[in-house]
C-alpha positions as CSV (number, residue, x, y, z in Angstrom):
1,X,-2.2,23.5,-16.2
2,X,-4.3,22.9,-19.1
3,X,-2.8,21.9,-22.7
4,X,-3.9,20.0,-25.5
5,X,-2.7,16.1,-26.0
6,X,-3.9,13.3,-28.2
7,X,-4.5,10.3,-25.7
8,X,-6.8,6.9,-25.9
9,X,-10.0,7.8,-24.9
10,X,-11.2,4.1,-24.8
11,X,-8.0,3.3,-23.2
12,X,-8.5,6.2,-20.7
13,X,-12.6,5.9,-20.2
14,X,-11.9,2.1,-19.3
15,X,-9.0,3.2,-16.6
16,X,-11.6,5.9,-15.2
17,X,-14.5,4.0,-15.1
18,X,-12.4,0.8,-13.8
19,X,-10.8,2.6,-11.1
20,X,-14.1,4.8,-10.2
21,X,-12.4,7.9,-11.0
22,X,-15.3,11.0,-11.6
23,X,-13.0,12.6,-14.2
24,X,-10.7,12.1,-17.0
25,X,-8.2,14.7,-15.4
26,X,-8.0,12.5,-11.9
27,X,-7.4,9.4,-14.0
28,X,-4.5,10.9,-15.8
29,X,-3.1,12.5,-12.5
30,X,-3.7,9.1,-10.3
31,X,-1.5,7.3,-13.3
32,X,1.2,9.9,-13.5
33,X,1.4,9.7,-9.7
34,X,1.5,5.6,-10.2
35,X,4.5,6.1,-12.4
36,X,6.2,8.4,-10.5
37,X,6.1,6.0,-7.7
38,X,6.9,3.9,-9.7
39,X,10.2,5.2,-10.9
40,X,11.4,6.0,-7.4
41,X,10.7,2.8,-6.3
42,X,13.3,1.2,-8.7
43,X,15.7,4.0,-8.1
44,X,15.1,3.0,-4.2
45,X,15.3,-0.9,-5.2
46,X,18.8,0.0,-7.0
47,X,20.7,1.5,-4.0
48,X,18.8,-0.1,-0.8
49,X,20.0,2.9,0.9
50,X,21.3,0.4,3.0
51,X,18.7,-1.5,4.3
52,X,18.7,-4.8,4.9
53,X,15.7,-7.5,3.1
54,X,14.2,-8.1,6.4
55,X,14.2,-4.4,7.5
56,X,12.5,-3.3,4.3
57,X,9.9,-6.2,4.3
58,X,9.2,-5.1,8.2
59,X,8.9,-1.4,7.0
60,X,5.4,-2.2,5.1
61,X,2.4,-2.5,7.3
62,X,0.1,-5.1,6.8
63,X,-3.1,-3.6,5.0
64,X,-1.9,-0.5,4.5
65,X,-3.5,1.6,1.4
66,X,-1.6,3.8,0.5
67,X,-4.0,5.0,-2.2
68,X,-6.3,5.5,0.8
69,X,-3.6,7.5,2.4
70,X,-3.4,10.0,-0.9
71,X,-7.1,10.6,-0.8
72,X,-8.0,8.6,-4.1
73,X,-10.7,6.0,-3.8
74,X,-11.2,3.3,-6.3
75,X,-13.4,0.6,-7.0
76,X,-12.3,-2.9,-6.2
77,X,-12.4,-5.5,-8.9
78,X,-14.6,-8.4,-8.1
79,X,-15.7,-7.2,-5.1
């Protein structure tokens, strides 16, 4: 969808160029994803959905990207 909004372009150029994004458009979509998981995540954290600590800490693979796993590659700071 295309529309017209005022946002930060030094803010936005040093997330793309940080992050190794091509375009201004996956930046913005890779950071409204981010928040969106983000948001579920503390709704998730709130309820537990009945799981115990050690269950959830068990849950997470070690190493796993899931950035990787969306298809979005990004540079790696200091590396």
């Amino acid at each position: 969808m295309k529309m017209t909004i005022r946002i930060d372009e030094a803010l936005l150029d040093s997330v793309r160029k940080g992050y190794g994004f091509e375009s201004k458009t996956q930046a913005i979509n890779a950071a409204l994803h981010e928040m969106d998981r983000r948001t579920k995540l503390r709704a998730f954290a709130k309820t537990g959905k009945d799981f115990t600590a050690a269950e959830l800490k068990d849950a997470v693979v070690p190493g796993y990207d899931i950035l990787a796993s969306r298809g979005i590659k990004l540079k790696r700071h200091g590396g």
